[in-house]
PDB file of the backbone (N, CA, C, O) and the ligand in Angstrom, with CONECT records:
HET     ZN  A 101       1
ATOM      1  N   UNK A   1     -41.019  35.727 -64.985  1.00  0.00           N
ATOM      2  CA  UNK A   1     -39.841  36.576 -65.154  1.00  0.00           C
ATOM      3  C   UNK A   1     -39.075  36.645 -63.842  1.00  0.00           C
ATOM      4  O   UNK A   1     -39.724  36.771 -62.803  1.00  0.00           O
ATOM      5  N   UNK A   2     -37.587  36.563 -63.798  1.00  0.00           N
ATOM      6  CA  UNK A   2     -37.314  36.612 -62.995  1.00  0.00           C
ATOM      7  C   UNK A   2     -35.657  37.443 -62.871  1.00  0.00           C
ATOM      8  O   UNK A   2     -34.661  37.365 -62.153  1.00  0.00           O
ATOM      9  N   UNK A   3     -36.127  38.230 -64.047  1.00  0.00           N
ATOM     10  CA  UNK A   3     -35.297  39.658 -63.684  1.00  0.00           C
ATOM     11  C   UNK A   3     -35.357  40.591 -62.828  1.00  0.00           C
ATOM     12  O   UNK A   3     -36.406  41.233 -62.786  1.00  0.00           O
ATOM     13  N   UNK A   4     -34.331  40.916 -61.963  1.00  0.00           N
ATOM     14  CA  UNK A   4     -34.560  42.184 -61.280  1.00  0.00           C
ATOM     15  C   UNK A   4     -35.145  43.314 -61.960  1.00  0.00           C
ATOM     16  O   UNK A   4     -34.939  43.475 -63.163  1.00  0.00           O
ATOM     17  N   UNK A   5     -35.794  44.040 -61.351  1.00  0.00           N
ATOM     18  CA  UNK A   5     -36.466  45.514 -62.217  1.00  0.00           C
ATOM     19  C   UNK A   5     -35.034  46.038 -62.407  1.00  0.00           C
ATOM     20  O   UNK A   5     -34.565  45.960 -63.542  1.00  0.00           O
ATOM     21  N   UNK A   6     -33.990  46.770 -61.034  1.00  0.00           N
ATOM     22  CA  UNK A   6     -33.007  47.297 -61.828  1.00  0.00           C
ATOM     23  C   UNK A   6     -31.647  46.572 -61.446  1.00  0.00           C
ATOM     24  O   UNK A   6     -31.448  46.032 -60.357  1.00  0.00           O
ATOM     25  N   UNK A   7     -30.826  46.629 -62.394  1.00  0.00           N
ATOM     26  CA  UNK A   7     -29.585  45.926 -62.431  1.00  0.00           C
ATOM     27  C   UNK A   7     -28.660  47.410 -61.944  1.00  0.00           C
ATOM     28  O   UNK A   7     -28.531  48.557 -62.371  1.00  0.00           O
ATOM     29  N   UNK A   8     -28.265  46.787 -61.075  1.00  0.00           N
ATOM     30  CA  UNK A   8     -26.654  47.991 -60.537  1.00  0.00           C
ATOM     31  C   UNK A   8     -25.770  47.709 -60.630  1.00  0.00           C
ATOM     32  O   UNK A   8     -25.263  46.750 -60.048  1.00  0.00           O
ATOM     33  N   UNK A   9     -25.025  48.748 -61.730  1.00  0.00           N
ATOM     34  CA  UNK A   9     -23.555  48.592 -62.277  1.00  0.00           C
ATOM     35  C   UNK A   9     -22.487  48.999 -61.798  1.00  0.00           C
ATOM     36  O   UNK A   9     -22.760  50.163 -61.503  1.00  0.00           O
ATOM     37  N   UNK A  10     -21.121  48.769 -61.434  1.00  0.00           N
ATOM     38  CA  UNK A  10     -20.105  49.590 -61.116  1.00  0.00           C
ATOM     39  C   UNK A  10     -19.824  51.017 -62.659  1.00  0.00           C
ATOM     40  O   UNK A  10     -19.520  50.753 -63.823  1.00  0.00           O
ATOM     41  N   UNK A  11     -20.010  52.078 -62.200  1.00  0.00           N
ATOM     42  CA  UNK A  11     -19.927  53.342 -62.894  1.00  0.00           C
ATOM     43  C   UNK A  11     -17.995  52.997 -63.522  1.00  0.00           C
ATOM     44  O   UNK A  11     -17.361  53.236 -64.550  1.00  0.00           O
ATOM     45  N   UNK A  12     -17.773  52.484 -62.493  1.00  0.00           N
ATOM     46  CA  UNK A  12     -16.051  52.459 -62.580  1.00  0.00           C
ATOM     47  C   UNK A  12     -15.379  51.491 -63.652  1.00  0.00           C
ATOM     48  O   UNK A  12     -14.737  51.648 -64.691  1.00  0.00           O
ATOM     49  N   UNK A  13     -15.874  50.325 -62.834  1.00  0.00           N
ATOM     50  CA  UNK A  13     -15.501  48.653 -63.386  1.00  0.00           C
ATOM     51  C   UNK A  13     -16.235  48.152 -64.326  1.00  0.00           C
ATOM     52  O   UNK A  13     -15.709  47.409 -65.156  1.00  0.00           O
ATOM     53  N   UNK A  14     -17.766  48.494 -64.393  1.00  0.00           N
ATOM     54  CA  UNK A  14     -19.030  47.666 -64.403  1.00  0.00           C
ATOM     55  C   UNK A  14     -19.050  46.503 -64.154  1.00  0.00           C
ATOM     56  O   UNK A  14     -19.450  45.554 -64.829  1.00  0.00           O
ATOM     57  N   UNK A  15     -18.542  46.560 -63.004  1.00  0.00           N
ATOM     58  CA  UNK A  15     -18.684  45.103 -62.116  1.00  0.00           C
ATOM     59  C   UNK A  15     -20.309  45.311 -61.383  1.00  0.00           C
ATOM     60  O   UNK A  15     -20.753  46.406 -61.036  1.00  0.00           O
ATOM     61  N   UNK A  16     -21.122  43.847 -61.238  1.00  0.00           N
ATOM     62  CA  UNK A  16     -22.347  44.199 -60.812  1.00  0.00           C
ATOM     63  C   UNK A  16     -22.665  43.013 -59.201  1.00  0.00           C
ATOM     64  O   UNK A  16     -23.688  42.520 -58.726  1.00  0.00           O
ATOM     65  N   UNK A  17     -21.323  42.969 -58.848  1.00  0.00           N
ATOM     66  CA  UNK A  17     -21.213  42.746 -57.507  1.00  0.00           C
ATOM     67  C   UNK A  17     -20.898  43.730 -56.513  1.00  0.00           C
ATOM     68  O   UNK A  17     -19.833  44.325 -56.678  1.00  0.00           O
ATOM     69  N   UNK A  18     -21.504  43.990 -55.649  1.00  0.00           N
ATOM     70  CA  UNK A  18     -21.872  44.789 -54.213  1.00  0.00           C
ATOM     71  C   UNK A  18     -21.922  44.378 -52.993  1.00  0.00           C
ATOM     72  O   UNK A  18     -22.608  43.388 -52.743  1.00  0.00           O
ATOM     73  N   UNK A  19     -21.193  45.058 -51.938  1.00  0.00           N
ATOM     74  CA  UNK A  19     -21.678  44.733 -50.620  1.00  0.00           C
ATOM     75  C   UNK A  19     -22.862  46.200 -50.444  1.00  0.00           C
ATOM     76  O   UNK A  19     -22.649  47.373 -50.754  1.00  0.00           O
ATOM     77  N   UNK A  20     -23.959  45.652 -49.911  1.00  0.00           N
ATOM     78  CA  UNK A  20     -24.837  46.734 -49.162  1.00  0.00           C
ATOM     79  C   UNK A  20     -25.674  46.074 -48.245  1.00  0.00           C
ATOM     80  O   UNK A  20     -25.962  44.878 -48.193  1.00  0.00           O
ATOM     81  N   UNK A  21     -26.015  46.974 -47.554  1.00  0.00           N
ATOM     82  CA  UNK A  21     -27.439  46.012 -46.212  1.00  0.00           C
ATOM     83  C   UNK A  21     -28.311  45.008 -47.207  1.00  0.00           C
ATOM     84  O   UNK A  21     -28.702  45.185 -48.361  1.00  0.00           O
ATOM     85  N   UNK A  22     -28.427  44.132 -46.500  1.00  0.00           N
ATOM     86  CA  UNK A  22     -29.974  43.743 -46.895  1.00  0.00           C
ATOM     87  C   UNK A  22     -30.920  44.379 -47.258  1.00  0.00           C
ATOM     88  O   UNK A  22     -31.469  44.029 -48.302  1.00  0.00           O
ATOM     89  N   UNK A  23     -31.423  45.512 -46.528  1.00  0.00           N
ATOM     90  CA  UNK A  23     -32.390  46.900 -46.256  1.00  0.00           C
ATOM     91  C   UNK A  23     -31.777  47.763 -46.815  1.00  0.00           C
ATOM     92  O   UNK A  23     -31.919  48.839 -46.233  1.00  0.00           O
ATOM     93  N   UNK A  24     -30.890  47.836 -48.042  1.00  0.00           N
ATOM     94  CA  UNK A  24     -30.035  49.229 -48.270  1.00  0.00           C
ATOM     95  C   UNK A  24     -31.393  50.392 -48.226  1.00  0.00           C
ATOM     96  O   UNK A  24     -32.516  50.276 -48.717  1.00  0.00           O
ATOM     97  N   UNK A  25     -30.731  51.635 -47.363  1.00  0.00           N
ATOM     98  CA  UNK A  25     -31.661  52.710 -47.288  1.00  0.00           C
ATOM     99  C   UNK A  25     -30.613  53.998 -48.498  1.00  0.00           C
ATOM    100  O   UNK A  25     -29.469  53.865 -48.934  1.00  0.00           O
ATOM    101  N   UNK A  26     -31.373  54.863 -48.656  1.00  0.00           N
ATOM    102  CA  UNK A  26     -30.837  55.782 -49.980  1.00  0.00           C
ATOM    103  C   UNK A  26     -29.787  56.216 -49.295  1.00  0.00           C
ATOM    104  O   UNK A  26     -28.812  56.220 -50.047  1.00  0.00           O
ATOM    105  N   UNK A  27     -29.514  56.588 -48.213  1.00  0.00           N
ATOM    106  CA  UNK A  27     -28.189  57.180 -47.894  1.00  0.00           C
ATOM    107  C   UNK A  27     -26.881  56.137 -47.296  1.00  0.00           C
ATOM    108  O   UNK A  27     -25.818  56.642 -46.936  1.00  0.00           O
ATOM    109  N   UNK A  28     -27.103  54.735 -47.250  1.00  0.00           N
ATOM    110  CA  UNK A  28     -26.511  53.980 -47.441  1.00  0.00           C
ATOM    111  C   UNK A  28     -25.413  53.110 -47.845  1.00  0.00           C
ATOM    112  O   UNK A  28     -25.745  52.023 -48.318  1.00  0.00           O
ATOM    113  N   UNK A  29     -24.000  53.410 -47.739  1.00  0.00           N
ATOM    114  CA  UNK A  29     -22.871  53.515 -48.990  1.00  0.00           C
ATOM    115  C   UNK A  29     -22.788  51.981 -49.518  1.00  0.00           C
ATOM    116  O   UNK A  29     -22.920  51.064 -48.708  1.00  0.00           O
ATOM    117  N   UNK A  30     -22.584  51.747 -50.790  1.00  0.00           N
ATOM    118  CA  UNK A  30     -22.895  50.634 -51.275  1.00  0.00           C
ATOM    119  C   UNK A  30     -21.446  50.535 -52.097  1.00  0.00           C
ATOM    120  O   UNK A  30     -21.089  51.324 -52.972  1.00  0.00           O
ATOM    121  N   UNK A  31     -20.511  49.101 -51.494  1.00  0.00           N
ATOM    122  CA  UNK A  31     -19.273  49.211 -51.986  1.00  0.00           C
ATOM    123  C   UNK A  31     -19.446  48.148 -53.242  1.00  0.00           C
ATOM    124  O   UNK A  31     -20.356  47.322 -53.301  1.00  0.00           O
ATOM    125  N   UNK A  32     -18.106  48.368 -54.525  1.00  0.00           N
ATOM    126  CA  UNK A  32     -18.443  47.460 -55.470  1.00  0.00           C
ATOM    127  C   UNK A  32     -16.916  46.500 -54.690  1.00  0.00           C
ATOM    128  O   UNK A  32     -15.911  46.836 -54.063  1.00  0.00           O
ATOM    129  N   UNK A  33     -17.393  45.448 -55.092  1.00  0.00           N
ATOM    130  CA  UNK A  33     -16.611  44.629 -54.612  1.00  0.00           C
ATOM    131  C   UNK A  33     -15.726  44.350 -55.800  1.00  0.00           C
ATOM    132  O   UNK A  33     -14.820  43.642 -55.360  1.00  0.00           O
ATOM    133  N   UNK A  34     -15.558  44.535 -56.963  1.00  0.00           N
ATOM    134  CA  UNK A  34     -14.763  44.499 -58.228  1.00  0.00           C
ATOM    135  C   UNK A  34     -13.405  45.567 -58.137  1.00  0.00           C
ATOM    136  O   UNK A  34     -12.319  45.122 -58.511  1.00  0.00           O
ATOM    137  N   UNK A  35     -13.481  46.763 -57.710  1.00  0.00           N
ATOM    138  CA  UNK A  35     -12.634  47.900 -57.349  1.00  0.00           C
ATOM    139  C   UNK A  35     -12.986  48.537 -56.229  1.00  0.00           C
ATOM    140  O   UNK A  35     -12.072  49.329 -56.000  1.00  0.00           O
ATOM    141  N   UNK A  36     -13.870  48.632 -55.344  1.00  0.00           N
ATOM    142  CA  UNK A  36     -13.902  48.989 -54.477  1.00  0.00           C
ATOM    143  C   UNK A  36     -14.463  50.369 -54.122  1.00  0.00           C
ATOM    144  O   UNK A  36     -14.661  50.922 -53.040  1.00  0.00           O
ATOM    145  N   UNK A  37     -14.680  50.792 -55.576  1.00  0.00           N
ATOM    146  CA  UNK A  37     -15.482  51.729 -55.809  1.00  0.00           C
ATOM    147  C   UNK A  37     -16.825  51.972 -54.443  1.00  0.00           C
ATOM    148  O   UNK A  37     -17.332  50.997 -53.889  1.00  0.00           O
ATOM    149  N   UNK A  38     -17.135  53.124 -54.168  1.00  0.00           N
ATOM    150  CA  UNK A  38     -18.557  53.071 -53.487  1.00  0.00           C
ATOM    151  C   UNK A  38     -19.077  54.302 -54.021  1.00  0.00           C
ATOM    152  O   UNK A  38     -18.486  55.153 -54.686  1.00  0.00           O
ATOM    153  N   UNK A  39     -20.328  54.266 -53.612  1.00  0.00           N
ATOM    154  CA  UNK A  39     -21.551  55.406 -53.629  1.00  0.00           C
ATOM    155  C   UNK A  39     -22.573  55.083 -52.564  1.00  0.00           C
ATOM    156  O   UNK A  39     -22.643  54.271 -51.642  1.00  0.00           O
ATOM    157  N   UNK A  40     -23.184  55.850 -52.959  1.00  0.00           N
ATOM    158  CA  UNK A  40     -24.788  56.112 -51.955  1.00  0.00           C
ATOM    159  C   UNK A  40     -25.336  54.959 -52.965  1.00  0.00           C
ATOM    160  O   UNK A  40     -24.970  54.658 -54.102  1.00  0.00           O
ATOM    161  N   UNK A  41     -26.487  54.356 -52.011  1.00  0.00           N
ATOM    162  CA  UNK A  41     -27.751  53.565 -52.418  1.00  0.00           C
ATOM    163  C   UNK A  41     -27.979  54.378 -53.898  1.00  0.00           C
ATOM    164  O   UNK A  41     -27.507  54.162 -55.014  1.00  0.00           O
ATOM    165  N   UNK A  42     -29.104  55.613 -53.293  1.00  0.00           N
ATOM    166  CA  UNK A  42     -29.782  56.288 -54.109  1.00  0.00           C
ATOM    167  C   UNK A  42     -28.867  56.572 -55.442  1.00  0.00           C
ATOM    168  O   UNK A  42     -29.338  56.382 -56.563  1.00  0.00           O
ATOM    169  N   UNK A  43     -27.558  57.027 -55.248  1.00  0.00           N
ATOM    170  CA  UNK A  43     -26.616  57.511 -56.715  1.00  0.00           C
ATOM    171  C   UNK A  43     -26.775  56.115 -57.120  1.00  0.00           C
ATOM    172  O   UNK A  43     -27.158  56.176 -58.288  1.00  0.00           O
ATOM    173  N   UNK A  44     -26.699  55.112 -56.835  1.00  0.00           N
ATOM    174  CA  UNK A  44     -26.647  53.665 -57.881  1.00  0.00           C
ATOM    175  C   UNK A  44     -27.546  53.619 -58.640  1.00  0.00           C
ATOM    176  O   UNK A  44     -27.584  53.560 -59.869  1.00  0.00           O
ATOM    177  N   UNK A  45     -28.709  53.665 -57.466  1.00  0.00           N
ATOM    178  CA  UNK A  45     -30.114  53.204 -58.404  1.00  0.00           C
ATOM    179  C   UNK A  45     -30.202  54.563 -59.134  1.00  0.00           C
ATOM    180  O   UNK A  45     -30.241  54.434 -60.358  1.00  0.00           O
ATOM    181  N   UNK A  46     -30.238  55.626 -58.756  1.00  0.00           N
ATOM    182  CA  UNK A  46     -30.515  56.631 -60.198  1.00  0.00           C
ATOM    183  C   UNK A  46     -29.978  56.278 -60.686  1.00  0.00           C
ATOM    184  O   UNK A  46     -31.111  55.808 -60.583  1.00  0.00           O
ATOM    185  N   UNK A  47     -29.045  55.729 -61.485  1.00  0.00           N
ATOM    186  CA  UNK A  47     -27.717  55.819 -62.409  1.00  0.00           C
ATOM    187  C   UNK A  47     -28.280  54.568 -63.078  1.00  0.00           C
ATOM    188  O   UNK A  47     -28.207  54.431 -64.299  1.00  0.00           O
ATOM    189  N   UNK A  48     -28.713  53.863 -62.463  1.00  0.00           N
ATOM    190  CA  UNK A  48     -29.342  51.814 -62.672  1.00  0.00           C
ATOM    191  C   UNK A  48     -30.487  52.661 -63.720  1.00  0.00           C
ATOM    192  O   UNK A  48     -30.449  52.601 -64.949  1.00  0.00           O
ATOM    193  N   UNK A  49     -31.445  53.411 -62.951  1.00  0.00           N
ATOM    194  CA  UNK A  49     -32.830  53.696 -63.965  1.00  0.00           C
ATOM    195  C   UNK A  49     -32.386  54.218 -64.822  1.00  0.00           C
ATOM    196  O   UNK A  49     -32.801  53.791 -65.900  1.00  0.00           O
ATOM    197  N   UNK A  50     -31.289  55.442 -64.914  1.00  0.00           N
ATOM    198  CA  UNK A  50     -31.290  55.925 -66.127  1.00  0.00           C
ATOM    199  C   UNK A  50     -30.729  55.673 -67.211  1.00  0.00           C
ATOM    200  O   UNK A  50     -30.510  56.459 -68.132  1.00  0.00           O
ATOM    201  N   UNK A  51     -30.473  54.555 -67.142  1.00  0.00           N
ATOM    202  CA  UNK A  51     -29.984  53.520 -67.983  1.00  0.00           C
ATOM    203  C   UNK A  51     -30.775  52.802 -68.631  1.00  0.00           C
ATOM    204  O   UNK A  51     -30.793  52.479 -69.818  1.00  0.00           O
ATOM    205  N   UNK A  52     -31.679  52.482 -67.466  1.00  0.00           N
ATOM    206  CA  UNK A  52     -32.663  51.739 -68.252  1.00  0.00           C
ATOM    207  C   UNK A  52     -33.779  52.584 -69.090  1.00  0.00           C
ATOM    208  O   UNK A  52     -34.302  52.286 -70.163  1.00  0.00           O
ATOM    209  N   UNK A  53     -33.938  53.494 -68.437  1.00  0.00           N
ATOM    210  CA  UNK A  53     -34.704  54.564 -68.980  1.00  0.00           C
ATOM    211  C   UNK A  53     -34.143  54.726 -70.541  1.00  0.00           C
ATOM    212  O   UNK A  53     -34.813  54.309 -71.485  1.00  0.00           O
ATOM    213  N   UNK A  54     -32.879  55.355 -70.717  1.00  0.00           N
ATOM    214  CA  UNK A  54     -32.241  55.070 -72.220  1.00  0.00           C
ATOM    215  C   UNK A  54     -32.792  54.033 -72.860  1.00  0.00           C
ATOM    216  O   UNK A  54     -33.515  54.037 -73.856  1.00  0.00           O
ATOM    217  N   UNK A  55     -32.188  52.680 -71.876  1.00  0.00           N
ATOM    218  CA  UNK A  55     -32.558  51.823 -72.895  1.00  0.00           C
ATOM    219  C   UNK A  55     -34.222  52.040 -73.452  1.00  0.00           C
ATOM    220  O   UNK A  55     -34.539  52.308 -74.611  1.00  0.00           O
ATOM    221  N   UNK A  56     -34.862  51.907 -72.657  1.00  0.00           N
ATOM    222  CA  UNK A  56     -36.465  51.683 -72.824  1.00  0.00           C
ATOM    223  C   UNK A  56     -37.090  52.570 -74.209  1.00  0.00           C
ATOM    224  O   UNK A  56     -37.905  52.362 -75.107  1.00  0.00           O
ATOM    225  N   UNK A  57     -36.228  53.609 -73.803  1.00  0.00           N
ATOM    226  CA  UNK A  57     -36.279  55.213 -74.973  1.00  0.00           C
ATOM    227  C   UNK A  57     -35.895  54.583 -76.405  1.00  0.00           C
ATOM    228  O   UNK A  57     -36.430  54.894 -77.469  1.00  0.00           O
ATOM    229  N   UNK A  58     -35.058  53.812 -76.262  1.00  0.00           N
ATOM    230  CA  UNK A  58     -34.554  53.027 -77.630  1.00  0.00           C
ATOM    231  C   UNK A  58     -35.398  52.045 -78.175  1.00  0.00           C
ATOM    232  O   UNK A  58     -35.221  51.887 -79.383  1.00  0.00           O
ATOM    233  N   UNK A  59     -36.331  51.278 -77.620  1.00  0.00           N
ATOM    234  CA  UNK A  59     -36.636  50.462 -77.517  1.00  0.00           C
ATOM    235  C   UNK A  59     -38.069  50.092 -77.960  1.00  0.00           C
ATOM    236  O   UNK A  59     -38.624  49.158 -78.538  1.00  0.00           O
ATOM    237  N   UNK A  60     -38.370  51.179 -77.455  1.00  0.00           N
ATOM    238  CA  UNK A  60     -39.970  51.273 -77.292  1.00  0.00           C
ATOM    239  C   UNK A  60     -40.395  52.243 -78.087  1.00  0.00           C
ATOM    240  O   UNK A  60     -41.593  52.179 -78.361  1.00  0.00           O
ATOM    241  N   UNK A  61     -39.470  53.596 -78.792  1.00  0.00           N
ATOM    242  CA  UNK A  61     -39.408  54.851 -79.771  1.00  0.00           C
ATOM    243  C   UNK A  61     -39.809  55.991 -78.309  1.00  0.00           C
ATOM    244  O   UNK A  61     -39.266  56.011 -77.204  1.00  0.00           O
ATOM    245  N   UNK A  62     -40.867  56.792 -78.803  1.00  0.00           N
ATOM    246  CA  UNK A  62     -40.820  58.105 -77.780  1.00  0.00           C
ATOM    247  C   UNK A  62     -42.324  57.857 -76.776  1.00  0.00           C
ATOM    248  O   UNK A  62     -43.460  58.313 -76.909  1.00  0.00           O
ATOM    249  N   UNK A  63     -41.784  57.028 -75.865  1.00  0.00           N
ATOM    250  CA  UNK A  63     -43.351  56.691 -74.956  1.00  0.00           C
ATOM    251  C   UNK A  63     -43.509  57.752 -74.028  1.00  0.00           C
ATOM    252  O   UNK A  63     -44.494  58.374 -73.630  1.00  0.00           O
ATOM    253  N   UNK A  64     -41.751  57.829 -73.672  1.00  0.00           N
ATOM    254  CA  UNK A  64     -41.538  58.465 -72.774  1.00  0.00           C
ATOM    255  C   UNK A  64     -41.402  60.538 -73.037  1.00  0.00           C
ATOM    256  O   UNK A  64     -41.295  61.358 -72.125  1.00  0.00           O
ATOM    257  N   UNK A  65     -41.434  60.706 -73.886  1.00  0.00           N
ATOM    258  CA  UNK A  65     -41.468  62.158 -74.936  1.00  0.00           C
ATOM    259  C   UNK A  65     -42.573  62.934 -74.334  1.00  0.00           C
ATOM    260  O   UNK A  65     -42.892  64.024 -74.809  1.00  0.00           O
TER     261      UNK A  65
HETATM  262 ZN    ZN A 101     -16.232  48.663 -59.518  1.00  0.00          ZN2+
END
């Protein structure tokens, strides 16, 4: 497999191109390169899991319940 665990979306564009460090740390601002949109590291990836989290909830019925 050679999916990333989480995929990070533009909230704005859903563009899933980014400039961030190499090392992005959680307080980190992470620009979308589609609009130019930014956030923090950490607001992406929460926003990335809880997405996936939904999805998984759909997916899998109530594992997570
Ligand atoms: Zn964007």
């Amino acid at each position: 497999m050679s999916e990333n665990a989480v995929e990070i979306t533009c909230a704005n564009c859903g563009g899933k191109d980014f400039e961030y460090p190499s090392d992005p740390q959680p307080d980190d601002v992470v620009t979308c390169t589609g609009c130019g949109a930014s956030a923090t590291y950490k607001e992406i990836i929460d926003a990335a899991e809880a997405q996936i989290v939904d999805q998984l909830k759909k997916d899998i019925g109530d594992i997570f319940s």
